[in-house]
matplotlib code that plots the C-alpha trace (Angstrom):
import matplotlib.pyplot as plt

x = [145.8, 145.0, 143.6, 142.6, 139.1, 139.7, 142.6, 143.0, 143.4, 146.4, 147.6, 146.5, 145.7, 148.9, 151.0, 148.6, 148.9, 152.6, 151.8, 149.8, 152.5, 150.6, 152.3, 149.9, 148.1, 150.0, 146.5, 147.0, 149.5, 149.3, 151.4, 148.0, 147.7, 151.4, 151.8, 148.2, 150.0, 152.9, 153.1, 154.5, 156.3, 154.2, 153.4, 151.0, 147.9, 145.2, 143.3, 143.2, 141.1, 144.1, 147.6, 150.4, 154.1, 156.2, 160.2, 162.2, 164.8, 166.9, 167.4, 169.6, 167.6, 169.4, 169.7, 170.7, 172.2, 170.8, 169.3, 165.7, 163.6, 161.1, 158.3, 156.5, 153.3, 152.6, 149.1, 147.6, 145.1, 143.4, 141.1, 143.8, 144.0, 142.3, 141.7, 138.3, 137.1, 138.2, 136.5, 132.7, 133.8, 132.2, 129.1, 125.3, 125.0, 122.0, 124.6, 123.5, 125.5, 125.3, 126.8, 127.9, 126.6, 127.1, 128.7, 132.2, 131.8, 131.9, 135.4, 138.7, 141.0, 143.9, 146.0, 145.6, 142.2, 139.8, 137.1, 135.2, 134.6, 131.2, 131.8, 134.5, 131.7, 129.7, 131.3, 132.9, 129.4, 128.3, 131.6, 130.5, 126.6, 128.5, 129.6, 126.5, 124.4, 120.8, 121.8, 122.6, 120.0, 120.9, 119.9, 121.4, 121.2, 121.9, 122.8, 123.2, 121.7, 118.9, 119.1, 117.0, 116.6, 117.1, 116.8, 114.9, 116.8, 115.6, 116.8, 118.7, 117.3, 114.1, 115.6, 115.6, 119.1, 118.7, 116.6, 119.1, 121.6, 120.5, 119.6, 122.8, 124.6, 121.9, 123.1, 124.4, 125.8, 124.1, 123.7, 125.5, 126.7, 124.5, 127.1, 123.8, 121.4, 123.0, 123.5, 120.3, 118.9, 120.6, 119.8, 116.2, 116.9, 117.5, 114.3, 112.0, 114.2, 112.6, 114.9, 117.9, 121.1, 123.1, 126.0, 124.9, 127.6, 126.8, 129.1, 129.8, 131.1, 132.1, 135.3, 134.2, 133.4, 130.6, 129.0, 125.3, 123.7, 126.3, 129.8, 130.6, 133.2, 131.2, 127.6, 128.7, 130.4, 127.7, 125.3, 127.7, 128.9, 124.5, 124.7, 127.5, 125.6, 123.2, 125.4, 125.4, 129.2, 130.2, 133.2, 133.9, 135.9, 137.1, 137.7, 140.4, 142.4, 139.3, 139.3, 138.9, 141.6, 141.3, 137.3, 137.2, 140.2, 137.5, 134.4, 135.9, 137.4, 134.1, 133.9, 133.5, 134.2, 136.6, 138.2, 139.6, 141.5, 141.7, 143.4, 142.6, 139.5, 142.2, 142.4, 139.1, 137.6, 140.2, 138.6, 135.4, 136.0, 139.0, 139.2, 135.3, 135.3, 137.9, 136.9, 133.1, 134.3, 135.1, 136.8, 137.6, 136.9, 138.5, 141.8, 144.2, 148.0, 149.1, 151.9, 151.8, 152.6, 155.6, 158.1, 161.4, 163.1, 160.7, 157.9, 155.9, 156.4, 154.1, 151.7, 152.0, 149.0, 146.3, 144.8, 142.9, 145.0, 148.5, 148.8, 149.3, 147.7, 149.6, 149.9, 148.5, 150.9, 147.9, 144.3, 142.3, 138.3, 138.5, 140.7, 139.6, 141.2, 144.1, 144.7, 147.9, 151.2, 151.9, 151.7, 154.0, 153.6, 150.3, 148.5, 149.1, 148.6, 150.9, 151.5, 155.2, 155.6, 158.1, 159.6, 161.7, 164.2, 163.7, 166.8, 170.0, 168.9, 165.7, 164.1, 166.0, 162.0, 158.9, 155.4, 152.5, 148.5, 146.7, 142.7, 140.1, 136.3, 135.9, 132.4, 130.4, 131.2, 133.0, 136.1, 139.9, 143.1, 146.5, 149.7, 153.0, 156.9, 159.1, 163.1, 164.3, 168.0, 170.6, 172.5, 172.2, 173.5, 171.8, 169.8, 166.5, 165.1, 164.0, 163.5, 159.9, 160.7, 163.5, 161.3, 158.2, 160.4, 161.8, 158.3, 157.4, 160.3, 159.1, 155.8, 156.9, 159.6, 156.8, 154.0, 156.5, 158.2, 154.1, 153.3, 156.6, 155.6, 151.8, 153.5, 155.9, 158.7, 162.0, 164.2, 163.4, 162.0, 163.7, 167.4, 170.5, 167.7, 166.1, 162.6, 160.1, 157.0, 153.7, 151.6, 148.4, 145.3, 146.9, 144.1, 145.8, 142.9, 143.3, 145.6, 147.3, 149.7, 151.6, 155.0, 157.9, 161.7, 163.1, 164.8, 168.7, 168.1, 165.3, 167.7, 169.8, 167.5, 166.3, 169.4, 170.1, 167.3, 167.1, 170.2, 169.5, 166.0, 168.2, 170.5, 168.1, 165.9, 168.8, 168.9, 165.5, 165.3, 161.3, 161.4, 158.0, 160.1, 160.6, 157.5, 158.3, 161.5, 160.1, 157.9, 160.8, 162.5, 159.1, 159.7, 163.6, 163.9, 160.4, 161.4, 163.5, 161.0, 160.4, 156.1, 154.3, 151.3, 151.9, 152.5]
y = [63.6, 66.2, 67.8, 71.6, 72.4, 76.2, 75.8, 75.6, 71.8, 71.7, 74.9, 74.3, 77.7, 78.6, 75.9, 76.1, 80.0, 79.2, 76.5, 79.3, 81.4, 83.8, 84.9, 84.0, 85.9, 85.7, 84.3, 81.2, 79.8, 79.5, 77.6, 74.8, 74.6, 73.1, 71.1, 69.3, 68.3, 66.1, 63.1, 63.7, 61.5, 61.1, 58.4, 56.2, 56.7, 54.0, 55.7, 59.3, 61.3, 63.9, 63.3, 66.4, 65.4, 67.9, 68.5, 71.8, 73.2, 76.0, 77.3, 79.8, 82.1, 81.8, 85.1, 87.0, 84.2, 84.6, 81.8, 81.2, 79.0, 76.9, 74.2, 71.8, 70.2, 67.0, 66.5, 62.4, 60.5, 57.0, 57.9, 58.5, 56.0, 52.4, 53.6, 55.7, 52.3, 50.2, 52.7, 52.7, 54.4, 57.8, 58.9, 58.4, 61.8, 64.0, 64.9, 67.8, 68.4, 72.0, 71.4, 74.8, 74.8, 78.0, 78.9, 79.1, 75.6, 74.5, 75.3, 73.1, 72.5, 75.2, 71.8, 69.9, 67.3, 67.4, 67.4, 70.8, 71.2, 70.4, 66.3, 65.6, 66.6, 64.7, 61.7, 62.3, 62.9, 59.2, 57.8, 59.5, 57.8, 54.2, 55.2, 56.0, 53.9, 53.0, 54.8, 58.5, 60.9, 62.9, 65.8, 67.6, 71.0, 72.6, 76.6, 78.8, 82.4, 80.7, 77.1, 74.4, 71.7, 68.1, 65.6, 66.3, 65.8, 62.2, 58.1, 57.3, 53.7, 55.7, 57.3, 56.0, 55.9, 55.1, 58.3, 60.2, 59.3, 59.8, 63.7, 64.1, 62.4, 65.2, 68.2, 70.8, 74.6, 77.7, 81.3, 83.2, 82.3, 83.3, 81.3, 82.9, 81.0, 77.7, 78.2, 79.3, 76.4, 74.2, 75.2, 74.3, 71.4, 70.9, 72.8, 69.3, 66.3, 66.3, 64.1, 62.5, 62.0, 61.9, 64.5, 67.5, 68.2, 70.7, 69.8, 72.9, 72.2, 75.2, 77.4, 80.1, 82.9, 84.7, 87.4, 87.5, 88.0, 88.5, 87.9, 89.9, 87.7, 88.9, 88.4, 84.0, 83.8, 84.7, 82.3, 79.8, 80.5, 80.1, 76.9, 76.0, 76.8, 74.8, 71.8, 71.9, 71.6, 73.1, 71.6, 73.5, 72.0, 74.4, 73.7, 74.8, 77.4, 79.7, 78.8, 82.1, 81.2, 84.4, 84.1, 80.4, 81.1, 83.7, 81.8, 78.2, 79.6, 77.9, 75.6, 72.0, 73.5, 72.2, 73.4, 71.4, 73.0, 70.1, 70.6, 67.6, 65.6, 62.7, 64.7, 65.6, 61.4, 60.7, 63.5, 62.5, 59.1, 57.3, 60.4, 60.7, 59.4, 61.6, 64.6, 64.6, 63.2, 66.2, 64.3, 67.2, 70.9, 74.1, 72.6, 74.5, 74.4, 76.8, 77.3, 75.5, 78.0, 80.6, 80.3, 82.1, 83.4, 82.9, 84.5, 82.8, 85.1, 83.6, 80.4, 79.0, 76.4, 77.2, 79.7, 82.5, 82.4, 83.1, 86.0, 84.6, 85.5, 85.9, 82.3, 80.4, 78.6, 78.1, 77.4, 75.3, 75.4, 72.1, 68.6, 66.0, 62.5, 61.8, 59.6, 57.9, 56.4, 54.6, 53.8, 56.6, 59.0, 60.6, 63.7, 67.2, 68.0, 70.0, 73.4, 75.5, 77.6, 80.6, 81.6, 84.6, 84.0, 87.0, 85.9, 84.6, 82.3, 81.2, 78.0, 74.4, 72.7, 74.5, 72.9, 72.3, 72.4, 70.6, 70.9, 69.7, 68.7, 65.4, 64.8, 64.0, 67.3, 65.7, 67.6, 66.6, 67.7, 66.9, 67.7, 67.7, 69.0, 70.5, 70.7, 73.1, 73.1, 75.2, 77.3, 79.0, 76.5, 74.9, 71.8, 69.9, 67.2, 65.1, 65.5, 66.4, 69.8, 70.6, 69.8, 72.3, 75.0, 74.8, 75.3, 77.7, 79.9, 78.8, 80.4, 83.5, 83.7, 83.3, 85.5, 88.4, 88.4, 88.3, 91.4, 93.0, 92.5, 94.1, 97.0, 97.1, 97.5, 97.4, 96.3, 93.0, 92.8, 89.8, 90.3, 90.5, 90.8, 87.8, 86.5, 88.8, 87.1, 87.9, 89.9, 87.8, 88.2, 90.6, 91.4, 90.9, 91.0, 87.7, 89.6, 87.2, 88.8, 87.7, 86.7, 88.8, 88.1, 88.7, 92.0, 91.6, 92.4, 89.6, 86.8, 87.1, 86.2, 83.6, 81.8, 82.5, 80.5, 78.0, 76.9, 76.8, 74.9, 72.0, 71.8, 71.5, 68.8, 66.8, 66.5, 65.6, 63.1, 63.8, 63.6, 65.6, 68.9, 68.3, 70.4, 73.3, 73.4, 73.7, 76.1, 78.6, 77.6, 78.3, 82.2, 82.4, 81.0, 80.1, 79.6, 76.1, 75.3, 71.8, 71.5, 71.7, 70.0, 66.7, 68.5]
z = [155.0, 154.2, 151.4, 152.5, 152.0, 151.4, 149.0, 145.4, 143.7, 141.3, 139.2, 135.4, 133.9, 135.0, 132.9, 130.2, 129.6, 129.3, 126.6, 124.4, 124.5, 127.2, 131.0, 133.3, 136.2, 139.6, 141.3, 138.8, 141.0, 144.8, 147.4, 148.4, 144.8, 144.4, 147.1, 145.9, 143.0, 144.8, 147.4, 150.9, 153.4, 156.6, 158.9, 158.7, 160.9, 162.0, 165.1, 164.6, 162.4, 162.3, 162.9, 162.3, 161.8, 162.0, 160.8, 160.7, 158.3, 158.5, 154.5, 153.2, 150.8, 147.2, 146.0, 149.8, 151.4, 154.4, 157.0, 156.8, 159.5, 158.7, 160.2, 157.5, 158.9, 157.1, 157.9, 158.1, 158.4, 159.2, 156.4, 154.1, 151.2, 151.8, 155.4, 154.1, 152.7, 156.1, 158.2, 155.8, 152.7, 152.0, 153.5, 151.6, 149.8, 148.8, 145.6, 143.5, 140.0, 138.6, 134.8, 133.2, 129.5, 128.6, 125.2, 126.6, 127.4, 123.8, 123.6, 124.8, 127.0, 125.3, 125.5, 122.3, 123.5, 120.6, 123.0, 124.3, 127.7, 127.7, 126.5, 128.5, 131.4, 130.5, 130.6, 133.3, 135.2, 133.9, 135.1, 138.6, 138.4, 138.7, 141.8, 143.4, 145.0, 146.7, 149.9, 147.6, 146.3, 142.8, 141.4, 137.8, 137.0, 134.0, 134.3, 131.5, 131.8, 133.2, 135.5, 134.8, 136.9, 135.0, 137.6, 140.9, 143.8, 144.7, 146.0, 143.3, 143.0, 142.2, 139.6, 135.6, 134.8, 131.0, 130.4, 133.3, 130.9, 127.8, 128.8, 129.7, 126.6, 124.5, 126.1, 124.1, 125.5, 124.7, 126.4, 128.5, 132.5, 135.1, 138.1, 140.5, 138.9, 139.6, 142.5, 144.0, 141.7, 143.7, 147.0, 146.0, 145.6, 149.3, 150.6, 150.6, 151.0, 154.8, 157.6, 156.1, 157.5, 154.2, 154.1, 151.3, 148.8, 146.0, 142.6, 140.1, 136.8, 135.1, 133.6, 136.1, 133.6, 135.3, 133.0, 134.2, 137.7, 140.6, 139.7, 142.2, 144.4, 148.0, 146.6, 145.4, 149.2, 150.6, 148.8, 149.6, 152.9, 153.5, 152.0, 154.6, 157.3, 156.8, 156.0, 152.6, 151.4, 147.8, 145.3, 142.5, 139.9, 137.7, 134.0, 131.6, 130.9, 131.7, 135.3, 137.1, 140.1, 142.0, 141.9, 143.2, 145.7, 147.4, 147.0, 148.3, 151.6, 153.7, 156.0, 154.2, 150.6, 148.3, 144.7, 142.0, 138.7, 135.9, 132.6, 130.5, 129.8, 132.1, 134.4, 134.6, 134.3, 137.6, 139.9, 139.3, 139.1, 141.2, 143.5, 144.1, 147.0, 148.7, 147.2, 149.0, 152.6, 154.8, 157.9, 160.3, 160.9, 162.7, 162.8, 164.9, 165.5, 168.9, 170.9, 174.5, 176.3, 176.2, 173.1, 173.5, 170.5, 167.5, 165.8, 163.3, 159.8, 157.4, 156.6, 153.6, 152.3, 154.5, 152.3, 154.3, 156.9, 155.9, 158.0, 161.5, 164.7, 168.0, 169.5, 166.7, 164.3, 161.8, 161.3, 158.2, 158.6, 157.1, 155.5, 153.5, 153.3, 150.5, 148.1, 149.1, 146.8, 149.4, 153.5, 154.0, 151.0, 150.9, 148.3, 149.2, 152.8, 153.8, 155.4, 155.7, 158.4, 157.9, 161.3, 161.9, 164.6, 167.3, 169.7, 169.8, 172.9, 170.8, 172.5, 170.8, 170.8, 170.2, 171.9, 170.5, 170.9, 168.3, 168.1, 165.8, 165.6, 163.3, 161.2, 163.9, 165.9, 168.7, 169.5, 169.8, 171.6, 171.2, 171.3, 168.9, 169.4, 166.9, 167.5, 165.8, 164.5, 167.1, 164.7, 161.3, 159.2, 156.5, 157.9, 156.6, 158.6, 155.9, 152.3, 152.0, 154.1, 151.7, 148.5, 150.4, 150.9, 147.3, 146.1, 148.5, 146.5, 143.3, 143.7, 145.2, 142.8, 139.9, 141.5, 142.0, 138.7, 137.2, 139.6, 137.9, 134.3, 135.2, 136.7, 133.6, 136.4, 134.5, 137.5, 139.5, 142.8, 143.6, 144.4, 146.6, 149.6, 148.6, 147.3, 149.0, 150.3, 148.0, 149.4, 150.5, 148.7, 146.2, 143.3, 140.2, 137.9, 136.6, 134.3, 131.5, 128.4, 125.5, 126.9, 126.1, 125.6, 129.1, 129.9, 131.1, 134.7, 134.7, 132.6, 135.1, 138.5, 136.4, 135.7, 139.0, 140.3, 137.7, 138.8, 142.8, 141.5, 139.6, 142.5, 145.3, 142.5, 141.9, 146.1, 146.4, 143.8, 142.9, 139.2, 139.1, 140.0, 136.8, 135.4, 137.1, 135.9, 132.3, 133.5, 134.4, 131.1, 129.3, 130.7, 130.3, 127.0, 125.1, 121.6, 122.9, 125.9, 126.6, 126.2, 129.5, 128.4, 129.6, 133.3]

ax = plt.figure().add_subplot(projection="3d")
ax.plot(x, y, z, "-o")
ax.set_aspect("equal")
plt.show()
């Protein structure tokens, strides 16, 4: 475990800006979004809904040199991997699909695939009906400016599949995007299904480019946050380059909500197909991490991959509304989940072990309590406790590296932020606009903070032996040095 409900699923628009020549917007990278795309080492859990493993590091900063503290939370599981399957498999759903045809869905993926938007959907929505079965309900929807309501939200062994199918296979986009519509369409759908104990989930398929009804971020949280309340959970999976990040971010921090950012029609066919299952199981809720009890000598600085709360409050390590189980690699390596903890050391005589309060409430409502211990290292010298920690942190600099040389370029700013003080942390929540532009041959003062940090990345790669760090890599060579840049689009 775990992947967070709140945060974003993988960071697409961002690598596929770079492949169209374009610098992206800073909200198309984010820290949950990274991490989502690698495996982490944790230990393998049978009994426990929620298990938190936790190492510390102590990191000197490339650019200032100076020692930084750090806690990684690598969150588990017995859910995780076969687990969900050993302990029933994924709840019976009452499973409404909202499919985005509007005109903007007639266009591709920005990544070479033939197919528009619109196909690969729907075949990936057949490849999803195979894995339903007589204990789910299914409804479609179809939104444009207007919503209409293909399939009635009803047992799916009630349902003609053949004709289902061939409406889908005969659907063609048109109109504008009226993101309201769909979703008050599909809350309907809920209003006479009567007693069932099926868990709700609410599917959006769309590149999240609102131009009718509310696009307003506050006026779609609200809708949804209703929705939540009444336990009906929303996923959004966002598609192609489109893919409004900073919209989604804002909408999907709910309790029991979920984002997904896909970049190919592959990509696309494997979430809605081998990682189905997963993606519609929330396993726990309100999942805090505390101190027990006085801590000497450390404040907690920032959160980094529990979106929302990256600000911490006084006693409280961190907080995610709610986890889903992960796809796992392996018994010990498990998809995304996991959080980094920046701490600032306040005393010389700072405590050697740091205690913990764990708390969360599982499916069912029932509540848990347990608790964890951190040693942290005794001096200022550079120490990781294992390798995942060491590869966290690395990305934690690569996207705040890449977010504040974007926030540079849209202020035209002539002289880099990052320096001989360090990478600054981003400012949370920083509205950006969404703003993409044509890339532009780098400045001196910029070639040189990127050489400087190209070369700490391929040190600290070479360490960590994870071949994968290999597409971010490109992605800072894609901004240094674009006319010899190494393609992204196989990232």
């Amino acid at each position: 475990m775990k992947s967070i409900a709140s945060g974003a699923k993988g960071v697409h628009s961002f690598s596929n800006s770079l492949n169209i020549g374009k610098l992206p917007s800073p909200s198309s990278i984010e820290h949950e979004g990274l991490f989502y795309d690698y495996y982490w080492e944790t230990l393998e859990e049978k009994e426990k809904h929620f298990k938190a493993n936790f190492s510390s590091a102590v990191s000197k900063d490339p650019f200032s040199g100076f020692p930084e503290y750090y806690i990684a939370m690598g969150m588990t599981g017995k859910l995780d991997g076969e687990g969900l399957y050993k302990h029933g498999g994924r709840p019976a759903l009452n499973l409404v699909i909202v499919l985005d045809i509007s005109g903007s869905m007639n266009s591709g993926f920005g990544n070479g695939d033939k197919q528009s938007k619109l196909e690969v959907a729907k075949q990936s929505i057949l490849a999803l009906l195979e894995r339903l079965n007589d204990k789910d309900s299914f409804s479609l929807i179809l939104f444009d400016d207007q919503a209409k309501v293909t399939q009635e939200l009803k047992p799916w062994k009630d349902i003609n599949s053949g004709e289902l199918k061939s409406k889908i296979m005969n659907t063609y986009t048109r109109g504008g995007t009226n993101l309201e519509k769909g979703i008050r369409a599909a809350a309907d759908q809920y209003k006479n299904i009567g007693q069932s104990n099926n868990a709700n989930r609410v599917i959006f398929l769309t590149d999240m480019n609102p131009n009718m009804g509310s696009t307003d971020e506050g006026a779609l949280l609200k809708i949804v946050k209703s929705l939540a309340t009444e336990k009906i959970y929303t996923t959004f999976i966002g598609i192609g380059i489109d893919f409004n990040t900073a919209l989604v971010s804002t909408i999907t921090k709910i309790r029991g909500s979920n984002y997904f950012a896909v970049k190919s029609a592959r990509d696309f066919k494997k979430q809605m197909n081998e990682e189905f299952d997963y993606m519609v199981t929330v396993d726990v809720f309100d999942v805090s991490i505390e101190f027990d009890g006085e801590v000497n000598g450390w404040n907690v600085e920032r959160v980094y991959g529990s979106p929302g709360f990256e600000i911490p409050v006084k006693g409280r390590l961190t907080f995610m509304d709610s986890c889903f189980p992960s796809v796992k690699e392996s018994s010990t390596m498990t998809k995304g989940g996991i959080v980094v903890i920046k701490l600032k050391k306040t005393s010389e005589k700072s405590a050697s072990e740091i205690n913990l309060k764990v708390s969360y409430t599982d499916a069912d409502g029932t509540k848990y309590k347990d608790s964890e211990s951190v040693k942290m290292p005794e001096n200022s010298q550079e120490y990781y406790e294992t390798k995942s920690i060491r590869k966290a942190i690395l990305l934690v600099r690569y996207v705040n590296f890449m977010k504040q040389f974007l926030y540079d370029m849209n202020a035209g700013s002539k002289v880099p932020t990052v320096g001989d003080s360090g990478i600054p942390i981003p400012a949370p929540n920083h509205k950006d606009k969404n703003n993409v532009s044509d890339k532009k041959d780098l400045e001196e003062p910029y070639k040189q903070v990127f050489q400087k940090f190209m070369s700490h990345f391929e040190h600290e790669m070479d360490v960590i032996e994870d071949k994968i760090l290999d597409k971010e890599l490109k992605q800072l060579i894609a901004i240094y040095d674009p006319k010899n840049a190494p393609s992204t689009n196989n990232m």
